[in-house]
N, C-alpha and C positions, 0 to 999 in steps of 0.2 A: 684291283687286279693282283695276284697273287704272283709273287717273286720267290722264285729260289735261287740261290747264288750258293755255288761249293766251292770250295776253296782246300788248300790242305795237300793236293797229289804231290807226287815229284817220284823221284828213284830211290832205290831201295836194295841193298841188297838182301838177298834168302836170308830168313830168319828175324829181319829187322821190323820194323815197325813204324806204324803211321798213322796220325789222325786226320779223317777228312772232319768237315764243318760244313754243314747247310744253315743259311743262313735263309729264315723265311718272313715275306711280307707282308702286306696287303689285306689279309681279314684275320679275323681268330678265328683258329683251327680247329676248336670245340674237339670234338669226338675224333677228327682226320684222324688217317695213318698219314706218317711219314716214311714213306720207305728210302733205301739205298739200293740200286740196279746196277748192273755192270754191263759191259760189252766188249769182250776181247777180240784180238786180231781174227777174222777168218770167223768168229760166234756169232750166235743170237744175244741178244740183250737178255741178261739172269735175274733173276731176284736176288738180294743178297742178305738183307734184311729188316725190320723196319718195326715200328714203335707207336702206338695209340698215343697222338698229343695228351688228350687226359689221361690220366690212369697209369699211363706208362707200360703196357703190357708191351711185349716184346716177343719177335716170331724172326727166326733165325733159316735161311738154307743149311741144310745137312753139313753142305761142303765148308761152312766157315764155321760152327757150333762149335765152342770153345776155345776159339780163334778171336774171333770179331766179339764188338760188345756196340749196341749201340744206343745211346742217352740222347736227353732233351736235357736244357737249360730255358724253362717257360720263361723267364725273366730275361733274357736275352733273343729270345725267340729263335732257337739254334739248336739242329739236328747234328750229333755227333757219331761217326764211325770210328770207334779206334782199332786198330789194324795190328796184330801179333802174329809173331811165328811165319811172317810172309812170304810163299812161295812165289816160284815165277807165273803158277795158274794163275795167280792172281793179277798179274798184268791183266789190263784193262781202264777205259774210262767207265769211271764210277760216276754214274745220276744219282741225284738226290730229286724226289716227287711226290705229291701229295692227292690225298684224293680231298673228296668234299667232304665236309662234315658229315658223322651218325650215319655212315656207310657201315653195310653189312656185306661186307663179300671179305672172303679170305684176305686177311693182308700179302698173301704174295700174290694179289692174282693183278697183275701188271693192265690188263687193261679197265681198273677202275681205279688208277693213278691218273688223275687228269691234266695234272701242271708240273712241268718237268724241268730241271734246271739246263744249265748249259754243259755240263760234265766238268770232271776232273781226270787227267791221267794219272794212274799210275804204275808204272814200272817195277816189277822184281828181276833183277839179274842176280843170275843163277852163278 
């Protein structure tokens, strides 16, 4: 059974910075994406950005590109977000989610993320 666990939120003010951490379980993730999703007050849940377990390719929203960066640690088996320049848009809890292995569908297309963690919040005051 596949576990995600994030860790990492807290507060922030503008301009500061923060890393989340997904921490993943249960099988090898071969081919998976890993993404990172958001959900702010009053929003729909976003894509935010997300990373092919192998290979490491990498596919970003518009709104965080050269903001956010986000890495795998295979040996630790751990999805990283690190977080720059942080506005208040950016409040929100942050999922970390994965689909199944040697998926072909766009990495931000949210519904073929199939196992989703518990969230993390984070906070930007402005």
């Amino acid at each position: 059974q596949v576990q995600l666990v994030e860790s990492g939120g807290g507060l922030v003010q503008t301009g500061g910075s923060l890393k989340l951490s997904c921490a993943a379980s249960g099988r090898a993730f071969g081919n998976s994406y890993i993404g990172w999703f958001r959900q702010g007050p009053g929003k729909e849940r976003e894509f935010v950005a997300a990373i092919r377990w192998s290979g490491g390719s990498t596919y970003y929203a518009d709104s965080v590109k050269g903001r956010f960066t986000i890495s795998r640690d295979n040996a630790e088996n751990t999805v990283y977000l690190q977080m720059n320049s942080l506005e208040p848009e950016d409040t929100a809890v942050y999922y970390c989610a994965a689909t199944n292995p040697y998926t072909t569908q766009p990495m931000d297309f949210m519904a073929g993320y199939l196992y989703w963690g518990q969230g993390t919040q984070v906070t930007v005051s402005s």
